[in-house]
N, C-alpha and C positions, 0 to 999 in steps of 0.2 A: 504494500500500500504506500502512497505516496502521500506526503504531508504537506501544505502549502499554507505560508502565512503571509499578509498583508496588514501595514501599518498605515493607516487612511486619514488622513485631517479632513473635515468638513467644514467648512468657515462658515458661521454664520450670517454673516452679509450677504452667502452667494444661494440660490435656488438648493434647495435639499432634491430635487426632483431630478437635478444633473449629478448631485453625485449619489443616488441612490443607483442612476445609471452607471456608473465608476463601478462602485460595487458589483449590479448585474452583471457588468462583463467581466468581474474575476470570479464572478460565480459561472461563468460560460467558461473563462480560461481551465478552471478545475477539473471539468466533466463530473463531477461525481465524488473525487478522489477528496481527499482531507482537507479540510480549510480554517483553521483559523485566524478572526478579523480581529483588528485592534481598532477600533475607532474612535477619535479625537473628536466625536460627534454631533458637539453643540447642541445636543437634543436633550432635555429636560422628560424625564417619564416616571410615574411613580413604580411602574414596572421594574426599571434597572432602580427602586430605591430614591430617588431626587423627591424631593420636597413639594412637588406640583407636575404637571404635566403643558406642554408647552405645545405649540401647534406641529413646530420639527417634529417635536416626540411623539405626538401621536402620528406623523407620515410615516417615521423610522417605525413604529412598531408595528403599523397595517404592513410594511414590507417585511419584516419580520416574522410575523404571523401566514402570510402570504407566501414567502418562502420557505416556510417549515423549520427556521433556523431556532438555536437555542441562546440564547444568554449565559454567558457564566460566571457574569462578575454577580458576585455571593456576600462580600464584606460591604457590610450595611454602618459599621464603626468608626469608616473614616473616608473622607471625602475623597474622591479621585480628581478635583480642583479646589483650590482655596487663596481667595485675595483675599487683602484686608478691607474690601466691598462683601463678600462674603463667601459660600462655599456651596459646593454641590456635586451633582455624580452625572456627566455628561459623556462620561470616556465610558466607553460602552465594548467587552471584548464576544463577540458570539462567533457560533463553529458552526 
């Protein structure tokens, strides 16, 4: 079996709809084979844990759901961003 990971920034300035297509096509790149995403995903969900859900978060989660994918980030104790504006859980890693 073959393992394949990708590290993804998603800026939030830009259209989520273009890089959800980013995504698709390393999901076409894969066929099948292993993939784990890292995504820097600007997306707010109470799903991966964040404090509210944001309109990203809900795109990102109907594609997620959509594409059968799972979520793995599990530590709910410490923020995966934090300024001193404040903190949240936007980095998002699913297989």
């Amino acid at each position: 079996m073959k393992l394949y990971g990708a590290s993804l920034y998603l800026p939030l300035d830009r259209d989520i709809a273009g890089d959800i297509y980013t995504i698709e096509n390393t999901l076409q790149f894969t066929q099948g084979e292993g993939l784990i995403l890292s995504l820097d995903s600007n997306a707010r969900n109470k799903l991966w844990f964040d404090k509210y859900t944001n309109a990203r978060g809900r795109t990102m989660e109907e594609y997620i759901i959509r594409r059968d994918l799972h979520i793995v980030n599990t530590d709910t104790s410490i923020p995966l961003f934090e300024t001193n504006r404040g903190r949240s859980w936007i980095d998002l890693t699913v297989q």
